[in-house]
C-alpha positions as CSV (number, residue, x, y, z in Angstrom):
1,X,-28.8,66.2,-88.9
2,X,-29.0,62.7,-88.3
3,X,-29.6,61.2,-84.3
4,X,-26.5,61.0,-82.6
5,X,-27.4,57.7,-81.5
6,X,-30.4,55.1,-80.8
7,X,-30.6,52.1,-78.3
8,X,-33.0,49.6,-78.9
9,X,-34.3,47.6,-75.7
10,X,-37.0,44.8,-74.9
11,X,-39.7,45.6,-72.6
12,X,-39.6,42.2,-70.6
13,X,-41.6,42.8,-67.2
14,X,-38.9,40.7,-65.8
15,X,-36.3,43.7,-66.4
16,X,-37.6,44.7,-62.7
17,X,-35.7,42.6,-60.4
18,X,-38.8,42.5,-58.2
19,X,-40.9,40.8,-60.6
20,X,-38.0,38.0,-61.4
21,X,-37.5,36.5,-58.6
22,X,-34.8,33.5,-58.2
23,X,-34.6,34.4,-62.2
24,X,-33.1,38.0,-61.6
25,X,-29.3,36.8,-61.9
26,X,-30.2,35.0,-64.8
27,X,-31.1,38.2,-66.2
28,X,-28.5,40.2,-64.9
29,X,-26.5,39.7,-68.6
30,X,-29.2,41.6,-70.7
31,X,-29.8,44.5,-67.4
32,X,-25.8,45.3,-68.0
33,X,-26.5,45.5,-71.7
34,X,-29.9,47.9,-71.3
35,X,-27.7,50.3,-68.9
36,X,-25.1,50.3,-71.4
37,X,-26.7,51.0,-74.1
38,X,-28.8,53.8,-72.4
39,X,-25.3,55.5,-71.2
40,X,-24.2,55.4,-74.5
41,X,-27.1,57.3,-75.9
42,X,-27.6,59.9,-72.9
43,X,-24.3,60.8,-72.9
44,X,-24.2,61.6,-76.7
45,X,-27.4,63.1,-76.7
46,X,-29.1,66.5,-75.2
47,X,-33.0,65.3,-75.8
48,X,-33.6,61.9,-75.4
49,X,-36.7,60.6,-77.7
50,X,-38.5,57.2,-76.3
51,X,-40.4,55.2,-78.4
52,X,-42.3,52.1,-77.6
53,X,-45.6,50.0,-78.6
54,X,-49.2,51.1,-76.9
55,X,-52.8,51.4,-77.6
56,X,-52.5,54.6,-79.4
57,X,-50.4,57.6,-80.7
58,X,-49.9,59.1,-77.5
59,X,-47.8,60.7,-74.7
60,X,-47.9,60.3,-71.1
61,X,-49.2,62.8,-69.3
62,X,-46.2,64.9,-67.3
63,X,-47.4,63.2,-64.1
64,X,-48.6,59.4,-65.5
65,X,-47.5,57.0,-63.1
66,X,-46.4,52.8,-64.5
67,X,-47.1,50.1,-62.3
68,X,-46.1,46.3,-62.1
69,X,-48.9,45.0,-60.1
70,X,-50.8,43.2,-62.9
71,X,-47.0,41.3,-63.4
72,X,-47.0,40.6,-59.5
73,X,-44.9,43.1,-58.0
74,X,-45.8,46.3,-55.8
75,X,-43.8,48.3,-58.0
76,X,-44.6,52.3,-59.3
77,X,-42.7,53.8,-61.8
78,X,-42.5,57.1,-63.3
79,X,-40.4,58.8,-66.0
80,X,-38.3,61.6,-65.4
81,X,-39.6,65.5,-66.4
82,X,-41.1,65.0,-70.0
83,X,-41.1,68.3,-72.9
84,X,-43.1,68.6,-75.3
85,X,-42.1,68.3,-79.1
86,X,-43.1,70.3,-82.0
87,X,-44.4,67.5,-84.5
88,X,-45.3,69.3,-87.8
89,X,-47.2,67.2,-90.0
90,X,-48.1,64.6,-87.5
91,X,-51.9,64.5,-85.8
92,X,-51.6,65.9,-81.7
93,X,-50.9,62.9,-79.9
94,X,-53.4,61.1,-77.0
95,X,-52.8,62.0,-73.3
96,X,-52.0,59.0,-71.7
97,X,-52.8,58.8,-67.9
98,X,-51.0,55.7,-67.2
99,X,-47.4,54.2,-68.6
100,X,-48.1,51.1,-70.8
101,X,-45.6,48.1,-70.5
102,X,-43.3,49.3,-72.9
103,X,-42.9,53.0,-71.5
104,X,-42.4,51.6,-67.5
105,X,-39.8,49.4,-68.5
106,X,-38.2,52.4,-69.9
107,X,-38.7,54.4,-66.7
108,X,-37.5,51.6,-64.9
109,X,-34.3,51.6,-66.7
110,X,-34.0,54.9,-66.4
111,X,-34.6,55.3,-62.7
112,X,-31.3,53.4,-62.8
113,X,-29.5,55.8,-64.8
114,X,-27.1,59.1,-63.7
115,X,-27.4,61.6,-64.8
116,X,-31.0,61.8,-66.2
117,X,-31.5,63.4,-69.3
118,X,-31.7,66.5,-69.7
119,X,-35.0,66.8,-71.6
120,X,-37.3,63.7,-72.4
121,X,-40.0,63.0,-75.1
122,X,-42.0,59.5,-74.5
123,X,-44.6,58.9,-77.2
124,X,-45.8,55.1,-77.8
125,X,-46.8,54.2,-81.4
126,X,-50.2,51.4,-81.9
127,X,-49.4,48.1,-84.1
128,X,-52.2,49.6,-86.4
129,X,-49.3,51.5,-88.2
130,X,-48.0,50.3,-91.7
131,X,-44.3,50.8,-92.0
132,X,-44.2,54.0,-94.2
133,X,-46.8,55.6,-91.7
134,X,-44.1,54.5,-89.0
135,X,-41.1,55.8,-90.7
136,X,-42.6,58.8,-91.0
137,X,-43.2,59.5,-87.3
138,X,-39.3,58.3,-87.2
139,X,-38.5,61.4,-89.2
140,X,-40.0,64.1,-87.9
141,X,-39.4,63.4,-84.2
142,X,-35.3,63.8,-85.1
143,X,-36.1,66.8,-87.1
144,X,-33.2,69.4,-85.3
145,X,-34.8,72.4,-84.5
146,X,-31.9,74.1,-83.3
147,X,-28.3,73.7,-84.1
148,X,-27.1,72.7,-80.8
149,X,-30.0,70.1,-80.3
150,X,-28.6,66.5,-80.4
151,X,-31.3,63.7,-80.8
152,X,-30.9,60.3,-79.3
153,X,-33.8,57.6,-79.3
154,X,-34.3,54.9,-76.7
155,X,-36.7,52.3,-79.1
156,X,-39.0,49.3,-76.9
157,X,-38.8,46.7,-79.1
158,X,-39.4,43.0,-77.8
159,X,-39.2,40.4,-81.0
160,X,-41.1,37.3,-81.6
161,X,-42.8,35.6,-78.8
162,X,-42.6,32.0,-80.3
163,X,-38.9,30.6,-80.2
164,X,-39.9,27.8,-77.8
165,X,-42.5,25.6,-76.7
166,X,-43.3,27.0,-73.5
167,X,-43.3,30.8,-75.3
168,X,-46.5,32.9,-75.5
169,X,-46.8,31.9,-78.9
170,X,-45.5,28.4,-78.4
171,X,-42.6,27.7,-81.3
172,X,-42.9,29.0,-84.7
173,X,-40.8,27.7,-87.4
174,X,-40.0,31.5,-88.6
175,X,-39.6,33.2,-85.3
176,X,-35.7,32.8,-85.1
177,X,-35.5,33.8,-88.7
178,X,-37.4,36.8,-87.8
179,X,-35.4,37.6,-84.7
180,X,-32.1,37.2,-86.9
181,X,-33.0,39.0,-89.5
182,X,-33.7,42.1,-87.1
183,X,-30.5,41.6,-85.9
184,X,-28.6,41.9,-88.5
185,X,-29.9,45.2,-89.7
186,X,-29.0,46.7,-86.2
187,X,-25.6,44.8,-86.3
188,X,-24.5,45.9,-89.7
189,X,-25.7,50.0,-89.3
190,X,-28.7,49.2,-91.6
191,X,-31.9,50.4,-89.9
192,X,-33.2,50.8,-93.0
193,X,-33.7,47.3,-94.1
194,X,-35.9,46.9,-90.8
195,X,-38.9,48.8,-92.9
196,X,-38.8,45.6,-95.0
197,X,-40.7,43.9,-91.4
198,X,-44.1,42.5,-93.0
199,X,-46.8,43.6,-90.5
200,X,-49.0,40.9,-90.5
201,X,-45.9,38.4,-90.0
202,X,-45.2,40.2,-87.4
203,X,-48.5,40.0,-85.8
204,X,-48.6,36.2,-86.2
205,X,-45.0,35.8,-84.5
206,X,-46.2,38.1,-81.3
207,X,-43.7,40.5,-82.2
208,X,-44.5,43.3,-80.3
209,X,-41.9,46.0,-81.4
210,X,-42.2,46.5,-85.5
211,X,-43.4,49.9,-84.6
212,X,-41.0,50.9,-82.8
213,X,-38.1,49.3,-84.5
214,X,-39.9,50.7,-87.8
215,X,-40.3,54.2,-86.7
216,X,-36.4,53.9,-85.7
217,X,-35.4,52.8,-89.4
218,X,-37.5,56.5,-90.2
219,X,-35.2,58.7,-87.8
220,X,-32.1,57.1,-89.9
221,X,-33.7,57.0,-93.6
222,X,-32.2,59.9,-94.7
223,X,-29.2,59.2,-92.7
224,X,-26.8,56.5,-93.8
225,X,-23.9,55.2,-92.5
226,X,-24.5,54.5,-88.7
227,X,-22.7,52.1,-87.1
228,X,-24.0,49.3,-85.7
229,X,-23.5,47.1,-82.5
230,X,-25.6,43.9,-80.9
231,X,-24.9,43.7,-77.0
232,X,-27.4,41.1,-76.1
233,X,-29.1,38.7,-78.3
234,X,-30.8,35.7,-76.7
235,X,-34.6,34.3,-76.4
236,X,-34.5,33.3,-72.7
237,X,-38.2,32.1,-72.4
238,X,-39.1,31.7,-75.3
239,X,-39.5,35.3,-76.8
240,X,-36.5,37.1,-78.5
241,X,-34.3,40.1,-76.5
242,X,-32.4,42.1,-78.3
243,X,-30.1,45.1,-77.2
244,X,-28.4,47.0,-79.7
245,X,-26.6,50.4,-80.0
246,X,-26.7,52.8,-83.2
247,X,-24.3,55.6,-83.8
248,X,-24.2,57.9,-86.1
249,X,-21.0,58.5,-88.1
């Protein structure tokens, strides 16, 4: 069985209205699109898989807390009750103490979401990974165990950090390309195509979800056919947001 459904999200600090400042209306577009996208996935779904770049191939600890201080803000997150997975064929992941970046936007997000899911597996996934090594993780963490069990993923995934002069990266003449070309896989139900990401192009354009988005393209291989939709595509300072919503047929 396919995932009923993925949502892919960036992992902008300035998600947390705290941390944004006189920029959190400016914002406020891609928030509505994160919250959609997320009650589209949690209310297909009865285990809710979330995927985003770290240090390692790990999981949080049940109690690890996620803090915004080093962005500026006295903020402390935490995700809701995790579960464990079976992973056959993958190595035990790390126990991580502490939420990175990717996985406290996520609780962030979903701090703002009612209902919670029902059952929740984090795991974050290093940029060490080569794309079939990625795709593989993708598969076995939708393998249904039971037949009642419906997979959705919530995937991390912040793009290229060079689409303007004042970006991280400062402007790259590929970055858009990049950003597009990711895009357009979501938009047009082709996950697949997003294992074609070269790694060390990646790397040069700051792009800090290929992982995630590759591990994603895994959980669909085997599944054609999903349908596609982009809800927010923009590169407000300079680095590429993207918000899109897979279903499966």
């Amino acid at each position: 069985m396919p995932p009923v459904g993925a949502a892919v999200l960036p992992h902008p600090p300035l998600l947390v209205p705290e941390l944004a400042g006189a920029a959190a209306a400016e914002l406020d577009p891609l928030r509505a699109a994160c919250r959609q996208a997320i009650s589209a996935v949690t209310a297909a779904a009865s285990t809710i898989v979330v995927v985003g770049d770290g240090p390692v191939w790990g999981a949080p600890e049940p109690s690890a807390p996620g803090s915004f201080r080093p962005y500026g803000a006295e903020v402390e997150v935490a995700l809701p009750p995790l579960i464990d997975l079976d992973l056959p064929g993958l190595p035990t992941p790390a126990r991580l103490p502490d939420l990175p970046l990717s996985l406290a936007v996520a609780a962030s997000l979903l701090a703002d979401h009612d209902p919670l899911p029902e059952r929740l597996f984090a795991a974050t996934v290093p940029a060490s990974l080569v794309p079939g090594a990625a795709a593989a993780i993708g598969q076995v963490l939708v393998d249904i165990r039971t037949p009642d069990e419906r997979i959705g993923l919530v995937v991390m995934a912040d793009l290229s950090a060079c689409r303007g002069e004042r970006a991280p990266g400062a402007l790259r003449p590929g970055a858009a390309s990049f950003d597009a070309s990711v895009a357009e896989a979501l938009r047009t139900g082709k996950p697949e195509r997003l294992l074609d990401l070269d790694p060390a192009e990646a790397a040069d354009l700051l792009v800090a979800g290929r992982v995630p988005l590759q591990v994603l393209a895994g959980a669909f291989q085997d599944h054609p056919g999903a349908r596609g939709e982009v809800l927010y595509e923009d590169a407000p300072y300079g680095v590429g947001y993207l918000v899109a919503l897979l279903t499966s047929p």
